[in-house]
DSSP file (Angstrom, degrees, kcal/mol; ACC not computed):
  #  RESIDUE AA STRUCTURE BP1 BP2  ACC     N-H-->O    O-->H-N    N-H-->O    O-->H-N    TCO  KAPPA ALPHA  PHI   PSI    X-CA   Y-CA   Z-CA
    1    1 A X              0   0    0      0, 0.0     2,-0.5     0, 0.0    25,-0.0   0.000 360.0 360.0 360.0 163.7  133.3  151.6   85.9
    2    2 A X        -     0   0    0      2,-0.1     2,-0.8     1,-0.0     6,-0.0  -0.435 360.0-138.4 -85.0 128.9  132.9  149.2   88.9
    3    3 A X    >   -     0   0    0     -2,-0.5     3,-1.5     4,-0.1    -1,-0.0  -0.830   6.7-143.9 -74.1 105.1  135.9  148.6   90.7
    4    4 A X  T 3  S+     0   0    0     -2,-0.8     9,-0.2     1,-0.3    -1,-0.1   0.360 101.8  53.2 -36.8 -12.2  136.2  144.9   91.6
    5    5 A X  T 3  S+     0   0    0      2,-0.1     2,-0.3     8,-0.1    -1,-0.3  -0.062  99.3  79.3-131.8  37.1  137.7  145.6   94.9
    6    6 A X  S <  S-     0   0    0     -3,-1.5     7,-0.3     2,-0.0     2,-0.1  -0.894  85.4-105.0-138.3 165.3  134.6  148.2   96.1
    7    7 A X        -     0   0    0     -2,-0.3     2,-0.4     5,-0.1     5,-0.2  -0.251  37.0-166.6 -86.4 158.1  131.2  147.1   97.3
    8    8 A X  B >   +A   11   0A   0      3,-4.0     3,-0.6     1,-0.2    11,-0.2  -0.588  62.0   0.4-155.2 114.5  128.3  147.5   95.0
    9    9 A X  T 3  S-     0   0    0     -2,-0.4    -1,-0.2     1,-0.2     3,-0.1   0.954 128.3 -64.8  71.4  43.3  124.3  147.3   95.5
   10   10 A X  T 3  S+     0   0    0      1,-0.2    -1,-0.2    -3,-0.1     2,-0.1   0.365 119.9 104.3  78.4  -6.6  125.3  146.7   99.1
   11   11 A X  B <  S-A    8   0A   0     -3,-0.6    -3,-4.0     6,-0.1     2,-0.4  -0.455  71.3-116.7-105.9 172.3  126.9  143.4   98.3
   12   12 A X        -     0   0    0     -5,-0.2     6,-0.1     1,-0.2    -5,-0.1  -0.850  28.7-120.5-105.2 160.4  130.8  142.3   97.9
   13   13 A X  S    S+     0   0    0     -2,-0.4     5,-0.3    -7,-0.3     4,-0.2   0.990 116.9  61.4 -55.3 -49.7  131.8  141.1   94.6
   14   14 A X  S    S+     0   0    0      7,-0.1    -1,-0.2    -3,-0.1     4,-0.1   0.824  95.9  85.5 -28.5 -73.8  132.7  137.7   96.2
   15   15 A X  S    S-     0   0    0      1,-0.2     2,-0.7     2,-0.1     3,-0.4   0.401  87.7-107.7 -19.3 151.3  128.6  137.3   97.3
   16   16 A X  S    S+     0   0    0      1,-0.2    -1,-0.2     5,-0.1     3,-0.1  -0.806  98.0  47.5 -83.4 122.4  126.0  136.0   95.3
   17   17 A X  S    S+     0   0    0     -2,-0.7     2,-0.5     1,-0.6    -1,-0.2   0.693  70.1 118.7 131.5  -0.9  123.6  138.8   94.1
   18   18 A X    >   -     0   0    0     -3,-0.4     3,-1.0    -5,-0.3    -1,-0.6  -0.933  58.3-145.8-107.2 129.9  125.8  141.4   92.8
   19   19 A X  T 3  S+     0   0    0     -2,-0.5     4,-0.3     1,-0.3     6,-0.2   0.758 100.8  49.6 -75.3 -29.3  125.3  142.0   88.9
   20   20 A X  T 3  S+     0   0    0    -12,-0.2    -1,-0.3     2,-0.1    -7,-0.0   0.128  83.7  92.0 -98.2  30.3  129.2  142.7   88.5
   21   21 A X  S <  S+     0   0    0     -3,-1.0    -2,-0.1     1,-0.2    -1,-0.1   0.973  97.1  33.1 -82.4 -74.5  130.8  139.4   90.4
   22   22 A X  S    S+     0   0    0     -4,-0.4     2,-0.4    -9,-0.1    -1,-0.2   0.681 125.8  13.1 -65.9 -36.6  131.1  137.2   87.3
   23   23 A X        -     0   0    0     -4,-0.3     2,-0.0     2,-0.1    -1,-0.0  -0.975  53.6-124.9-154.2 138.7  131.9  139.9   84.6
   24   24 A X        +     0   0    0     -2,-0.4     2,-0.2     2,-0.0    -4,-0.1  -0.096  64.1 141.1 -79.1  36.9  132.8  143.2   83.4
   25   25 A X        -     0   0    0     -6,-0.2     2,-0.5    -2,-0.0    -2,-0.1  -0.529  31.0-174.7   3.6 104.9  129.8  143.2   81.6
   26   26 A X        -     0   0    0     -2,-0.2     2,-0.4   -25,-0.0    11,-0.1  -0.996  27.8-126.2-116.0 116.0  128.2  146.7   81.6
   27   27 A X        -     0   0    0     -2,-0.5     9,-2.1     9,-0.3     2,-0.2  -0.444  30.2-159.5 -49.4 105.9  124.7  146.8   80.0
   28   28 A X  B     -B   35   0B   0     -2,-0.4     2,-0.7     7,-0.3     7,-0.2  -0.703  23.6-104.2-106.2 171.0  124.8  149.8   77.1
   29   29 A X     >  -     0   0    0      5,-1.6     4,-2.6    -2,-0.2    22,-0.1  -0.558  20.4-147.5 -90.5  99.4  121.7  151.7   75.6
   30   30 A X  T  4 S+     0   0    0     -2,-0.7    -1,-0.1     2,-0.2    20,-0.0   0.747  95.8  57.1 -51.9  -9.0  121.1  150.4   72.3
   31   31 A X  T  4 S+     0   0    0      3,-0.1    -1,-0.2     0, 0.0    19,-0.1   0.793 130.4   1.5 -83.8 -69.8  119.8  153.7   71.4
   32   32 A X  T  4 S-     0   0    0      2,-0.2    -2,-0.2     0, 0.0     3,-0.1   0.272  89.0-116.9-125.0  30.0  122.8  155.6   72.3
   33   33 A X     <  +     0   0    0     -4,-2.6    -3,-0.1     1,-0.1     3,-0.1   0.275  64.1 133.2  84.0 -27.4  125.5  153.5   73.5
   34   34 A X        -     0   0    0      1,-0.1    -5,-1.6    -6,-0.1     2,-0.2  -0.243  61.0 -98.5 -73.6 146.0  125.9  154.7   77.1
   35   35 A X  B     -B   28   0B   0     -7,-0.2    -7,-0.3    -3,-0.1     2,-0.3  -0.628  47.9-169.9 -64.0 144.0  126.1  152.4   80.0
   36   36 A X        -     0   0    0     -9,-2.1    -9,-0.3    -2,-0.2     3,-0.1  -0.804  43.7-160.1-116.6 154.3  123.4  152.0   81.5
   37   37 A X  S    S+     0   0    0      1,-0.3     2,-0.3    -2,-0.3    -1,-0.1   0.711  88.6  20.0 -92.6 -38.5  121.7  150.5   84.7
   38   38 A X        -     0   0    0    -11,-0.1    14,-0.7    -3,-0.0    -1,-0.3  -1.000  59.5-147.6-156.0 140.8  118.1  150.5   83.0
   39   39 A X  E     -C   51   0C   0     -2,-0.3     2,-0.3    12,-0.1    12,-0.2  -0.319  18.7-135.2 -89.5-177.7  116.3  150.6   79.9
   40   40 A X  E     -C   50   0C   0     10,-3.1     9,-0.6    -2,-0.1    10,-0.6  -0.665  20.3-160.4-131.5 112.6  113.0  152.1   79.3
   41   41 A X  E     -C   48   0C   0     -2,-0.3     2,-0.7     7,-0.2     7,-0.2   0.064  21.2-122.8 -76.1 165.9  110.4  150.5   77.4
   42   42 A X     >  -     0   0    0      5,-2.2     4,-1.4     1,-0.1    -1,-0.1  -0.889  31.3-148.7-100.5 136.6  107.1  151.4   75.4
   43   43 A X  T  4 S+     0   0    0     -2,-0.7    -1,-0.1     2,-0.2    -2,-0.0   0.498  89.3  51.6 -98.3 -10.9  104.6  149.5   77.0
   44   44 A X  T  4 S+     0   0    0     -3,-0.0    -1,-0.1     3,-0.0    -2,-0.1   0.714 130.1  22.3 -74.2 -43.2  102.2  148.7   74.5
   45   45 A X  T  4 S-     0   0    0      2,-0.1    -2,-0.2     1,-0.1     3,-0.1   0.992  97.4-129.5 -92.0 -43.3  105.3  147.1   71.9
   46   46 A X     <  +     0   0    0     -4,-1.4    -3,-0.2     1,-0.5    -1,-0.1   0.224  50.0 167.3  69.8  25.0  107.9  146.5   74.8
   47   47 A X        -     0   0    0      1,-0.1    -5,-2.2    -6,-0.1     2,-0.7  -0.311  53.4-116.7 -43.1 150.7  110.4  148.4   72.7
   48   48 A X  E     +C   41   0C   0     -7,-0.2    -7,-0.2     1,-0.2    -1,-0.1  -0.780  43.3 170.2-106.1  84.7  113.6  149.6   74.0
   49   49 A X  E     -     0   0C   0     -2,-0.7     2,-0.2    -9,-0.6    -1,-0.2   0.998  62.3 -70.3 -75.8 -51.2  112.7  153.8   73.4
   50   50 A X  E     -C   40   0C   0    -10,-0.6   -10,-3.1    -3,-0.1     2,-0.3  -0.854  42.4 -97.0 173.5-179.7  115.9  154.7   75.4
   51   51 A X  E  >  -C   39   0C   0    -12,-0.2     4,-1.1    -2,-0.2     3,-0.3  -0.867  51.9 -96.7-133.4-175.7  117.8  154.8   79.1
   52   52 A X  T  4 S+     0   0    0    -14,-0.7   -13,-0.1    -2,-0.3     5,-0.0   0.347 121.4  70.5 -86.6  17.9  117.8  157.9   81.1
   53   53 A X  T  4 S+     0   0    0    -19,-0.1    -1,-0.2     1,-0.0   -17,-0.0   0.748 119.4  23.8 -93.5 -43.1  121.3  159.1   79.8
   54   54 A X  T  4 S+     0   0    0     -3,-0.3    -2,-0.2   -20,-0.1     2,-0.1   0.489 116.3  77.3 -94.2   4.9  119.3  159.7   76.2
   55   55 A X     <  -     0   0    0     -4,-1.1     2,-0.1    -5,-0.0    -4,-0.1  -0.332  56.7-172.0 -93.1 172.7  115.6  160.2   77.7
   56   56 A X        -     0   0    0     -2,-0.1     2,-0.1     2,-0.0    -3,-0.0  -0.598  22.4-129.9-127.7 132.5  114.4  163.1   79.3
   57   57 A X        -     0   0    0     -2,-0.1     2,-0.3    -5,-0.0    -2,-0.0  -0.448  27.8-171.2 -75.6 149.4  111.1  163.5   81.1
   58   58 A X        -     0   0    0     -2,-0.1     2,-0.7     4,-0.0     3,-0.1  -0.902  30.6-105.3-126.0 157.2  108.9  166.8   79.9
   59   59 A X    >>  -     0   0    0     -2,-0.3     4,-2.0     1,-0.2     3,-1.3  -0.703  22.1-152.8 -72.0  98.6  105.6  168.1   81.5
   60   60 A X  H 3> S+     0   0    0     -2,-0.7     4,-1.9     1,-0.2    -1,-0.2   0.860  97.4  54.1 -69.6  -7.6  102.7  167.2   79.4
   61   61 A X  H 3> S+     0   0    0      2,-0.2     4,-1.0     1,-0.2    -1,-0.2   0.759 109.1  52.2 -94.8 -14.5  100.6  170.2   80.6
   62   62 A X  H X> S+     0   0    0     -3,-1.3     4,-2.7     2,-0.2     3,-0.8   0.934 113.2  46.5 -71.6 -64.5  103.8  172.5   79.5
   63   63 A X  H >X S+     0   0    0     -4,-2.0     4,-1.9     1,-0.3     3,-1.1   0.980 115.9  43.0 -65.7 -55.5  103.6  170.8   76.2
   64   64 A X  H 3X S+     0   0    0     -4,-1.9     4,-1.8     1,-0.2    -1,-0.3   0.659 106.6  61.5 -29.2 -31.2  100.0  171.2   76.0
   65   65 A X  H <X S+     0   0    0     -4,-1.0     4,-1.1    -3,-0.8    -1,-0.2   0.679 108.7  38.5 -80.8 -48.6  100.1  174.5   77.1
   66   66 A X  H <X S+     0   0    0     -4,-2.7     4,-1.0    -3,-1.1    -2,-0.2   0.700 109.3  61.8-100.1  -7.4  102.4  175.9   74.1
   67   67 A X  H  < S+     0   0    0     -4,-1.9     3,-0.5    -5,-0.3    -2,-0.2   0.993 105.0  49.7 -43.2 -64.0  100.6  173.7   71.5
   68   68 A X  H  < S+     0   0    0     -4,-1.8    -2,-0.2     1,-0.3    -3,-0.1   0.556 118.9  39.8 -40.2 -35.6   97.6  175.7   72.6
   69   69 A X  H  <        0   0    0     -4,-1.1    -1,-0.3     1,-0.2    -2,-0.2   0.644 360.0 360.0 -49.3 -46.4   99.7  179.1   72.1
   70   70 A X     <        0   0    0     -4,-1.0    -2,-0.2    -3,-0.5    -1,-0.2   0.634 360.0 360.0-110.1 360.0  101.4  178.6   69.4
């Protein structure tokens, strides 16, 4: 968690422009709970699908590849 008395996104807490100066506020994943920095959305609905603690990118030509196989 952010330490109030450490620098953060380049800023000091004091500054304007730093996401933790006003609050201990941490964003979590509605998905799985984790804090997060960023969600990721479906871009046709703008749904919340996940953040990268519960996401993982795959290869489609790997998944294509063992459709074709199997």
């Amino acid at each position: 968690m952010f330490d109030r008395n450490e620098s953060c996104c380049g800023y000091y807490p004091h500054r304007s422009g730093c996401p933790y100066a006003d609050n201990d506020i941490m964003p979590d994943c509605p998905i799985c709970g984790a804090e997060c920095d960023s969600y990721h959305v479906a871009k046709r609905s703008g749904e919340i699908v996940g953040c990268d603690e519960c996401l993982e990118s795959i290869d489609a030509w790997d998944v294509v590849a063992n459709a074709v196989k199997g």
